[in-house]
C-alpha atoms as an extended CHARMM CRD file, in Angstrom:
* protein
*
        89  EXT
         1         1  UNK       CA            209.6530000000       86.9960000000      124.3300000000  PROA      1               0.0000000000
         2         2  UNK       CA            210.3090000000       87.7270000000      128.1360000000  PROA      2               0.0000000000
         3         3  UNK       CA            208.4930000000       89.8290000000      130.2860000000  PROA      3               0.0000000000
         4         4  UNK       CA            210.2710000000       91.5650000000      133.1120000000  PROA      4               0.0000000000
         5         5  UNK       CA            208.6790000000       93.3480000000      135.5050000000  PROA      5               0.0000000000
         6         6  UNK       CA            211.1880000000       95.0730000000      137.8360000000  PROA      6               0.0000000000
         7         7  UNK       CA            213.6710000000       92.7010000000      137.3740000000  PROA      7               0.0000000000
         8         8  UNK       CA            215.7310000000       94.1950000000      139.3500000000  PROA      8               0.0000000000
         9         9  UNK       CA            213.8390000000       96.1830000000      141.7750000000  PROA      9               0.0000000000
        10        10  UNK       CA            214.5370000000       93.8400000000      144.9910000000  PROA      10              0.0000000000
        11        11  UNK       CA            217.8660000000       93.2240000000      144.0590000000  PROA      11              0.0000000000
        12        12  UNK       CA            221.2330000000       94.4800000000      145.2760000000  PROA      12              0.0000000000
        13        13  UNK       CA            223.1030000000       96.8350000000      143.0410000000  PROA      13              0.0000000000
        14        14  UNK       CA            226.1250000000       93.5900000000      141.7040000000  PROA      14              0.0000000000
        15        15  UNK       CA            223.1090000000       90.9900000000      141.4300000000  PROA      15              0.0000000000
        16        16  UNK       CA            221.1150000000       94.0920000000      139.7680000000  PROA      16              0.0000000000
        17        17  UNK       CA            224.1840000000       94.5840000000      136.9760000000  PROA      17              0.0000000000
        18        18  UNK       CA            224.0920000000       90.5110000000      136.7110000000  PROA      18              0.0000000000
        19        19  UNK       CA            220.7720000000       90.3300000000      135.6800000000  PROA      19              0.0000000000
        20        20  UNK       CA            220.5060000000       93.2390000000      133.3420000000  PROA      20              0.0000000000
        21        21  UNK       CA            223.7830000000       91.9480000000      131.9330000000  PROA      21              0.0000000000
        22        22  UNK       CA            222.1200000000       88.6410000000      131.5550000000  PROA      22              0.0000000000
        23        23  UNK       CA            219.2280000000       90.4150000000      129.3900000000  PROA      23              0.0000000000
        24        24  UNK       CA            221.3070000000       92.0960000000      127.3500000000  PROA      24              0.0000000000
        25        25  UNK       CA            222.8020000000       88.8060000000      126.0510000000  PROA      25              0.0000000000
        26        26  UNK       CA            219.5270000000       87.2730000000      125.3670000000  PROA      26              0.0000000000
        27        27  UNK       CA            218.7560000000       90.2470000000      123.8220000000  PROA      27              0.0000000000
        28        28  UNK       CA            221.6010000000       89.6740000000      121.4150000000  PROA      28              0.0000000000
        29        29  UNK       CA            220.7190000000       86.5560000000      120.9180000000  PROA      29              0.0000000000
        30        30  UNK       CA            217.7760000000       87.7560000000      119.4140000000  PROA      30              0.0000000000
        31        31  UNK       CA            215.0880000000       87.7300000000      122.2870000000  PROA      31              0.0000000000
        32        32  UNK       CA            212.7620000000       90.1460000000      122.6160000000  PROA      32              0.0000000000
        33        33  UNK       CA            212.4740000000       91.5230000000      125.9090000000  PROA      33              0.0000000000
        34        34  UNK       CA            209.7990000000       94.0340000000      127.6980000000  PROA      34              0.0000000000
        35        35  UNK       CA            211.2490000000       95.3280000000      130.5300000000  PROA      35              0.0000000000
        36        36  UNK       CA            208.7800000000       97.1740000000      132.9030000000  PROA      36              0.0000000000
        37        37  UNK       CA            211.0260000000       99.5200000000      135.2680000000  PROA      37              0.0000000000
        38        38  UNK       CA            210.8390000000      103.0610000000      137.1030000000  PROA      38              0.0000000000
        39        39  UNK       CA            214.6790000000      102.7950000000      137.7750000000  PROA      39              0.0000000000
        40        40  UNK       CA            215.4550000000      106.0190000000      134.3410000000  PROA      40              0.0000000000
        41        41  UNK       CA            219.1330000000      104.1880000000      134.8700000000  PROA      41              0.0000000000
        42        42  UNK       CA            218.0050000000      100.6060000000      134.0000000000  PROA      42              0.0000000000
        43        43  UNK       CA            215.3280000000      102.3180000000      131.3860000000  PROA      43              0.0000000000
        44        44  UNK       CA            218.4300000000      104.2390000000      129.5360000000  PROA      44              0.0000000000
        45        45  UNK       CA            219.8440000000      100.8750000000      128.7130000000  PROA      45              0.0000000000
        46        46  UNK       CA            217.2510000000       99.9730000000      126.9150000000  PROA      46              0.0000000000
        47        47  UNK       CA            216.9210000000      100.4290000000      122.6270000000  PROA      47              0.0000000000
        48        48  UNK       CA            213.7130000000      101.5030000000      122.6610000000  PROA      48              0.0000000000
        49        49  UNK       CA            211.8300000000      103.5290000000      125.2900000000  PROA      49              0.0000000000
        50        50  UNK       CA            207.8440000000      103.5930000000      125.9300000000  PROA      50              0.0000000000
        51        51  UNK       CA            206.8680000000      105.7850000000      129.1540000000  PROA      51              0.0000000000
        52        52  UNK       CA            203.4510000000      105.8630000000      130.1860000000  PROA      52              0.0000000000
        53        53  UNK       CA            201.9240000000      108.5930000000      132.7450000000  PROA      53              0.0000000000
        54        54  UNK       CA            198.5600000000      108.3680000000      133.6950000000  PROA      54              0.0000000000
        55        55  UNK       CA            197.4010000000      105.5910000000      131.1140000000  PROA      55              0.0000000000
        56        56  UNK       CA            198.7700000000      107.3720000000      128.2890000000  PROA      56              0.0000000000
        57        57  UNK       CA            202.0060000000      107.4460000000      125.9890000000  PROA      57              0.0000000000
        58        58  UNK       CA            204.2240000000      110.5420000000      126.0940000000  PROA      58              0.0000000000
        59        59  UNK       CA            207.3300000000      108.8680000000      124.9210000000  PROA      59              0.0000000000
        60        60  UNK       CA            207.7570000000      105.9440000000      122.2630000000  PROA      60              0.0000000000
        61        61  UNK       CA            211.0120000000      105.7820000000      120.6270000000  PROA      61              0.0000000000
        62        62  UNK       CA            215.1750000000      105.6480000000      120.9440000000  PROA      62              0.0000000000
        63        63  UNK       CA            216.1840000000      105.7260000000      124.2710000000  PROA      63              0.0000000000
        64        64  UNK       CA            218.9980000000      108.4730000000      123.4310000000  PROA      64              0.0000000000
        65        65  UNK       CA            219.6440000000      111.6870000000      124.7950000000  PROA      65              0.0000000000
        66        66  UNK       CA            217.3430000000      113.7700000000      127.8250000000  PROA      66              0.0000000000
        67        67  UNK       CA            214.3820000000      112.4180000000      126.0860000000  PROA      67              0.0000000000
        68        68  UNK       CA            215.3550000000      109.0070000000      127.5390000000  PROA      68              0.0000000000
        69        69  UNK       CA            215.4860000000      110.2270000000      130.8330000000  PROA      69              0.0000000000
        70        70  UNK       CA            213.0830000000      113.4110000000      130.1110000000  PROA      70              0.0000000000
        71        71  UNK       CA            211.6810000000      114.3120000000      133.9370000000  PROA      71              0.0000000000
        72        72  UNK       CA            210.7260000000      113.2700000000      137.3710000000  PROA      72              0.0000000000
        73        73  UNK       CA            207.1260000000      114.1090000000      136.0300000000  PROA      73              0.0000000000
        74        74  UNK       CA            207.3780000000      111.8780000000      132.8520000000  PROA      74              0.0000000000
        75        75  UNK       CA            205.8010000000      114.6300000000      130.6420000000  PROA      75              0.0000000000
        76        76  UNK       CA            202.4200000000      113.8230000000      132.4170000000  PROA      76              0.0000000000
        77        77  UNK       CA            199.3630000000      115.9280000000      133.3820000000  PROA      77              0.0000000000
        78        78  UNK       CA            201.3920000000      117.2320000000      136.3740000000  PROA      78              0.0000000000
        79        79  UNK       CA            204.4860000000      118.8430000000      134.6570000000  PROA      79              0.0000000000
        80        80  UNK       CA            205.0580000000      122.4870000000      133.5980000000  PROA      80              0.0000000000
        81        81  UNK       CA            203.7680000000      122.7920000000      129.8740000000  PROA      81              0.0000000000
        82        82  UNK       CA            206.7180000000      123.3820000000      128.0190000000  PROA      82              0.0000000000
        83        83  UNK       CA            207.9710000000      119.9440000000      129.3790000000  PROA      83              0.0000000000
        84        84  UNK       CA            204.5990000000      118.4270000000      128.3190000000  PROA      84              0.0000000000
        85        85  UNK       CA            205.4260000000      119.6090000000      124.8590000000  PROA      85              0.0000000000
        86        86  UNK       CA            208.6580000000      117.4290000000      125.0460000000  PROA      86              0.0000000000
        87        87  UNK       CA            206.8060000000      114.2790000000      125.7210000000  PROA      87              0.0000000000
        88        88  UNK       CA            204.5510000000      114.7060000000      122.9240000000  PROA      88              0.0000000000
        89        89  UNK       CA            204.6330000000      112.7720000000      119.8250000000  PROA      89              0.0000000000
């Protein structure tokens, strides 16, 4: 298992692709990895998606579609309510 948090957050945008590119491949190769990001375009790359606001859950599942990517409030206490009622499980 490998634990990445903000792998790429410090990184220019070619070294960025490298390293996400990188741990993908290990990721084939059967390594798990946790990736802990608030870059929605590294996030979308990932095959499963688990967004926390405030201490809580509001998304666990595929990252597919504008759930992946859902809002700039993340579902959380802050956002209008009928995007809350996206986040929820």
């Amino acid at each position: 298992m490998i634990l990445a948090d903000e792998p790429t957050g410090a990184l220019d945008s070619r070294t960025g692709r490298e390293v996400m590119l990188f741990l993908q491949k290990l990721n084939a190769e059967g390594n798990t990895i946790i990736l802990i990001t608030h870059d929605n375009s590294i996030a979308a790359k990932a095959k499963r998606i688990i967004r926390i606001t405030d201490g809580r859950i509001v998304y666990d599942g595929p990252a597919e579609g504008d759930v992946t990517v859902m809002n700039q409030h993340g579902a959380g206490e802050d956002a209008p309510e009928d995007e809350r009622a996206k986040g929820a499980t």
